[in-house]
N, CA, C and O atoms as a DFTB+ gen file, in Angstrom:
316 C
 N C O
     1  1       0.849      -1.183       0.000
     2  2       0.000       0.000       0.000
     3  2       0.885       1.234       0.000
     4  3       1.990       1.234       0.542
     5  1       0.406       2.206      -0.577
     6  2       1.102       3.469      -0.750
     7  2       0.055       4.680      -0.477
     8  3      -0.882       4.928      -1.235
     9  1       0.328       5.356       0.639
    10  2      -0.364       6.620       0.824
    11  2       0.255       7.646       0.238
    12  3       1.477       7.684       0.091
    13  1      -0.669       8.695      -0.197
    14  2      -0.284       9.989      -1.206
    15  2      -1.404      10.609      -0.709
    16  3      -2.338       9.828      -0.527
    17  1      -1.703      12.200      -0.322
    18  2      -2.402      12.718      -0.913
    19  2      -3.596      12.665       0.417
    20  3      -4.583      13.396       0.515
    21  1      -3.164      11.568       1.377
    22  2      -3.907      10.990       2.027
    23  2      -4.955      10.244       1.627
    24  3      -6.133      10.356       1.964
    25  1      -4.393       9.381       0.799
    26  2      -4.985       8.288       0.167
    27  2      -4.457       7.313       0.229
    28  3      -3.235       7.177       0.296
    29  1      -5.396       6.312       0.215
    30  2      -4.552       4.806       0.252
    31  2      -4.523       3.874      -1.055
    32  3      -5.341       2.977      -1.257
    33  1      -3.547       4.186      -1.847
    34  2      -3.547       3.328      -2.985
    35  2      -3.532       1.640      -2.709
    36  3      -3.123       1.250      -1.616
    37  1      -3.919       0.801      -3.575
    38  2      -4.694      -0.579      -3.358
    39  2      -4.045      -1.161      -4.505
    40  3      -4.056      -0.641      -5.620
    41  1      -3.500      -2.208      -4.225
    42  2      -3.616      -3.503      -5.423
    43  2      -1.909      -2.792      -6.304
    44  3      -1.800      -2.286      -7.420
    45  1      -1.081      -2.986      -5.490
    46  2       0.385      -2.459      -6.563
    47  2       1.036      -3.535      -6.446
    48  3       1.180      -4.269      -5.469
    49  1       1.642      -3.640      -8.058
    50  2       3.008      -4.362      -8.058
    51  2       3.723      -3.533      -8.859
    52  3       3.432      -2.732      -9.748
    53  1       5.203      -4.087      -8.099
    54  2       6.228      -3.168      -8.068
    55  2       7.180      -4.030      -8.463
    56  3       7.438      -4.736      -7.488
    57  1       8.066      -4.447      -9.709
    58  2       9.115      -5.117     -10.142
    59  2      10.336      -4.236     -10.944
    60  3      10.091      -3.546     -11.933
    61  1      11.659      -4.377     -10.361
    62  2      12.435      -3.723     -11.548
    63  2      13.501      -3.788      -9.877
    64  3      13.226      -4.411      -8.852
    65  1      14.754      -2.875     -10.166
    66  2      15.785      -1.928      -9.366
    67  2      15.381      -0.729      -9.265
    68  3      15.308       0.120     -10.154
    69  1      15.021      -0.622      -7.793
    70  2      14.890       0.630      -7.237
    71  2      15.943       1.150      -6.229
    72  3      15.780       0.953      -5.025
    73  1      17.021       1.814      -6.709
    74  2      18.209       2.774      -5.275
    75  2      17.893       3.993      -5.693
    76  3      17.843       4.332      -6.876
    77  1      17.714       4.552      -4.929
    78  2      17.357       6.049      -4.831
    79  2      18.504       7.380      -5.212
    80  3      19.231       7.808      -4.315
    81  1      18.553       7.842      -6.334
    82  2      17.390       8.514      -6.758
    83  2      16.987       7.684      -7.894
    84  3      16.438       8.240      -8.845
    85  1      17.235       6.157      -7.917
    86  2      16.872       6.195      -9.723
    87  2      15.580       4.504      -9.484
    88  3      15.517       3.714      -8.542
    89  1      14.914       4.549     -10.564
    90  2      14.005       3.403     -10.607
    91  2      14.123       3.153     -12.113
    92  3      14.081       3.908     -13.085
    93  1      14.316       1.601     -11.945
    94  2      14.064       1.011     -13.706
    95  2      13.357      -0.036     -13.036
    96  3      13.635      -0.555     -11.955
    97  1      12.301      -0.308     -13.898
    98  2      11.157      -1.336     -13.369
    99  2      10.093      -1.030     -14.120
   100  3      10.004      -0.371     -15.156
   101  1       8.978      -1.809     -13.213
   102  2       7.879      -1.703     -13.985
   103  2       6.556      -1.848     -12.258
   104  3       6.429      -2.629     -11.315
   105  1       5.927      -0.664     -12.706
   106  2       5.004      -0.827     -11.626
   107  2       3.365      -0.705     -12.418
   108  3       3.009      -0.259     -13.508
   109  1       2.832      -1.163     -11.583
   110  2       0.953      -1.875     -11.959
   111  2       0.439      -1.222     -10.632
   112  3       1.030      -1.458      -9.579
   113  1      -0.627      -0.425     -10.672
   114  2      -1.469      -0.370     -10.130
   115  2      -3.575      -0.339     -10.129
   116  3      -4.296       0.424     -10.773
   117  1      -3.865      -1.115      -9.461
   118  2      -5.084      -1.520     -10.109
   119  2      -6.157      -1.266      -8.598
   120  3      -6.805      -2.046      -7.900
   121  1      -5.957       0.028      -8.571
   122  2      -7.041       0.198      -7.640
   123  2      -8.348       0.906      -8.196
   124  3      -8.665       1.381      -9.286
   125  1      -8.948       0.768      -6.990
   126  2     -10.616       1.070      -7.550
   127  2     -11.004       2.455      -8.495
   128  3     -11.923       2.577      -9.305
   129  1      -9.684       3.708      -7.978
   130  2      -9.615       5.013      -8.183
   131  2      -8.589       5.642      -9.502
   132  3      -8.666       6.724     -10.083
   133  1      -7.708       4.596      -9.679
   134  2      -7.030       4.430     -10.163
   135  2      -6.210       3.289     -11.003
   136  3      -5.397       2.715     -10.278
   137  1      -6.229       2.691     -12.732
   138  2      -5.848       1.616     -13.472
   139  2      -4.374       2.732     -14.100
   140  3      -4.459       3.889     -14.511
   141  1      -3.557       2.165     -14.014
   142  2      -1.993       2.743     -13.911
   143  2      -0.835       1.806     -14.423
   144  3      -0.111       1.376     -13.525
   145  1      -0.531       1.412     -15.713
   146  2       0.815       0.311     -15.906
   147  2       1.933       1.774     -16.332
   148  3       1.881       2.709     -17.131
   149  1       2.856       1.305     -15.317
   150  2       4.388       2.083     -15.829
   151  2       5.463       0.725     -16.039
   152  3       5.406      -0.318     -15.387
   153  1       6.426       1.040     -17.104
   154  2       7.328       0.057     -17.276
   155  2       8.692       1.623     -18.063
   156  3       8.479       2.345     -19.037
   157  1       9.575       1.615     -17.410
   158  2      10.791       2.379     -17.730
   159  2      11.728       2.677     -16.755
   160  3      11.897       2.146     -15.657
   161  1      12.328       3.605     -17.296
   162  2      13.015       4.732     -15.882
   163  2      13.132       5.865     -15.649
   164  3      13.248       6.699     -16.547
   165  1      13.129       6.170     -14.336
   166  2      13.189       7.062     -14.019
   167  2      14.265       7.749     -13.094
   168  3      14.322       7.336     -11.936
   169  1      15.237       8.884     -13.533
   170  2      16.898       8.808     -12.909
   171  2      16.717      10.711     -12.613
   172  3      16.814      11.663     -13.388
   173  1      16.480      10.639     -11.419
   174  2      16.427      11.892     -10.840
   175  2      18.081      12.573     -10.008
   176  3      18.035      13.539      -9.246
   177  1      19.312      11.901     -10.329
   178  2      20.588      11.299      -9.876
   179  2      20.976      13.335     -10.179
   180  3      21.399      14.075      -9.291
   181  1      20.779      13.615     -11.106
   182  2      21.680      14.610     -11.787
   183  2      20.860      16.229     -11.553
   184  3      19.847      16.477     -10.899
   185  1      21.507      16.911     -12.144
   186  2      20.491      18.189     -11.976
   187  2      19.477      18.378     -13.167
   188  3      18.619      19.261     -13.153
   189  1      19.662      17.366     -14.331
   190  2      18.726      17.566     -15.271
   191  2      18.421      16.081     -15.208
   192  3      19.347      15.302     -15.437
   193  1      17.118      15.576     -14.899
   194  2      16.505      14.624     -14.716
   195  2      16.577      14.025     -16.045
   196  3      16.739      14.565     -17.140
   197  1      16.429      12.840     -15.737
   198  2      16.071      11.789     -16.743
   199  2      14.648      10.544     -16.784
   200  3      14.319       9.641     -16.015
   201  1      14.088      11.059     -18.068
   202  2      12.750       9.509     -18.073
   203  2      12.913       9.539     -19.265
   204  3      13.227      10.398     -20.089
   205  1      12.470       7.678     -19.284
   206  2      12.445       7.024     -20.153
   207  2      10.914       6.184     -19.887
   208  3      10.971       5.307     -19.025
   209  1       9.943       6.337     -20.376
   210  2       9.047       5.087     -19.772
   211  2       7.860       4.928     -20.523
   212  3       7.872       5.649     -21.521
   213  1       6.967       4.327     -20.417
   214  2       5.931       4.220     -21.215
   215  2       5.090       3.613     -20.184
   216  3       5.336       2.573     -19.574
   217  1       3.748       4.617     -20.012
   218  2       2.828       4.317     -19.301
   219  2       1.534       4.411     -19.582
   220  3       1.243       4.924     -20.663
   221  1       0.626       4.021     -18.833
   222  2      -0.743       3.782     -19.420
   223  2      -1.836       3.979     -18.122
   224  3      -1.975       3.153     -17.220
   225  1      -2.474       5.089     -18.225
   226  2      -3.522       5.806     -17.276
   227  2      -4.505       5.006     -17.703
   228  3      -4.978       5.450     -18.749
   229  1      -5.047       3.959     -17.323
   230  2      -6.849       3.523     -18.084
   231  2      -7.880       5.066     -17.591
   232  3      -8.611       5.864     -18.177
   233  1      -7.436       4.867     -16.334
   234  2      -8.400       5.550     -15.650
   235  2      -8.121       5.980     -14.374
   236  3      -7.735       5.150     -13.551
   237  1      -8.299       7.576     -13.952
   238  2      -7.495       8.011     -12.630
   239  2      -8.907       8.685     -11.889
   240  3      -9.746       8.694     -12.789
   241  1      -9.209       8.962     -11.273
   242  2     -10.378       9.566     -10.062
   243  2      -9.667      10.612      -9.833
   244  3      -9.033      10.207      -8.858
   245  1      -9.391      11.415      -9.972
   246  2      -8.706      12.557      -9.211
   247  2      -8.906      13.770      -7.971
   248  3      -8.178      14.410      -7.213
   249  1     -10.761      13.617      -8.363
   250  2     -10.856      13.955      -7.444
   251  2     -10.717      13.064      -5.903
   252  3     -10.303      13.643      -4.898
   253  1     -11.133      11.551      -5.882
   254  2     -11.268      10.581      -4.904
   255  2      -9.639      10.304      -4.365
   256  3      -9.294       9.871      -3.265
   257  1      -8.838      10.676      -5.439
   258  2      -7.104      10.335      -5.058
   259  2      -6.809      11.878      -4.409
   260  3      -5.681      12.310      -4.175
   261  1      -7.593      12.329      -4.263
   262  2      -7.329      14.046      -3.373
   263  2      -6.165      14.579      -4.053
   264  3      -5.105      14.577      -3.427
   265  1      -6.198      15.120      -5.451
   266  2      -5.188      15.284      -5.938
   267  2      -5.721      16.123      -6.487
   268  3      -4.917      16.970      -6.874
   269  1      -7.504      16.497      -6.927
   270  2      -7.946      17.918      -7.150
   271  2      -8.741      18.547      -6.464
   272  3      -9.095      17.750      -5.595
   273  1      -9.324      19.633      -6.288
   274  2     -10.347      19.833      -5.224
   275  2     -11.548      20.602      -6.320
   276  3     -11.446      21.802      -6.577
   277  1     -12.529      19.856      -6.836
   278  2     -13.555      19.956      -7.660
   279  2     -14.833      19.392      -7.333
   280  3     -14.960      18.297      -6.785
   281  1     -15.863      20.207      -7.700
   282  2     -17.379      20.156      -7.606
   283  2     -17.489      18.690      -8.877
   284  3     -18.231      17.725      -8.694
   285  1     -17.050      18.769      -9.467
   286  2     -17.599      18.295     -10.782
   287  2     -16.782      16.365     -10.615
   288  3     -15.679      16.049     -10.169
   289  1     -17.470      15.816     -10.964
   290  2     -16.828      14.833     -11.612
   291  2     -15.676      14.293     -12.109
   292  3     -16.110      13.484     -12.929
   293  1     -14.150      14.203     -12.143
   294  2     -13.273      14.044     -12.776
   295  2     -12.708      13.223     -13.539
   296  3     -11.803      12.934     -12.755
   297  1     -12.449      12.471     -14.624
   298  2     -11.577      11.375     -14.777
   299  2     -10.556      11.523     -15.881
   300  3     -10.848      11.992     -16.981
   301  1      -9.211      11.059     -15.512
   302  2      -8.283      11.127     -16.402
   303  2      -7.941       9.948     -16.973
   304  3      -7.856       8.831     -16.463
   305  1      -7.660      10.494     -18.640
   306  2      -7.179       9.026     -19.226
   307  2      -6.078       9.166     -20.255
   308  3      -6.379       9.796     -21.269
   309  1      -4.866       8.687     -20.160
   310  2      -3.708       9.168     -21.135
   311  2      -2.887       8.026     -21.199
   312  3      -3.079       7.121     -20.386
   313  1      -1.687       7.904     -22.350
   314  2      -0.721       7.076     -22.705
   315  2       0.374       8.102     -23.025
   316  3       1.481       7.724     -23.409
């Protein structure tokens, strides 16, 4: 489980090398609020960051992941 936001993300897998600052892997998340596949990297090591990755938003809640503060309905969907 991973809290953000004061939220409790649900249902992650997490495979690859992760040492900090850098991640190559591949993470899945499949919670109720949020459908999320990442597979790349990500190398925050330097002063000009580095990504490489390819990911896939099915579907994000944004308002329910407290990540917007809106009257309306939200949902995000991107590749």
């Amino acid at each position: 489980m991973i809290v953000f936001e004061n939220y409790n993300y649900k249902n992650i897998t997490l495979s690859g090398n992760f040492k900090h600052p850098l991640f190559d892997g591949e993470l899945n998340i499949n919670d109720p609020n949020l459908k999320l596949t990442f597979n790349g990297l990500i190398d925050v090591s330097e002063k000009l960051n580095r990504f490489n990755f390819k990911a896939n938003i099915e579907y994000a809640e944004l308002n329910k992941l407290n990540l917007i503060n809106n009257d309306s309905f939200t949902i995000w969907r991107t590749k």
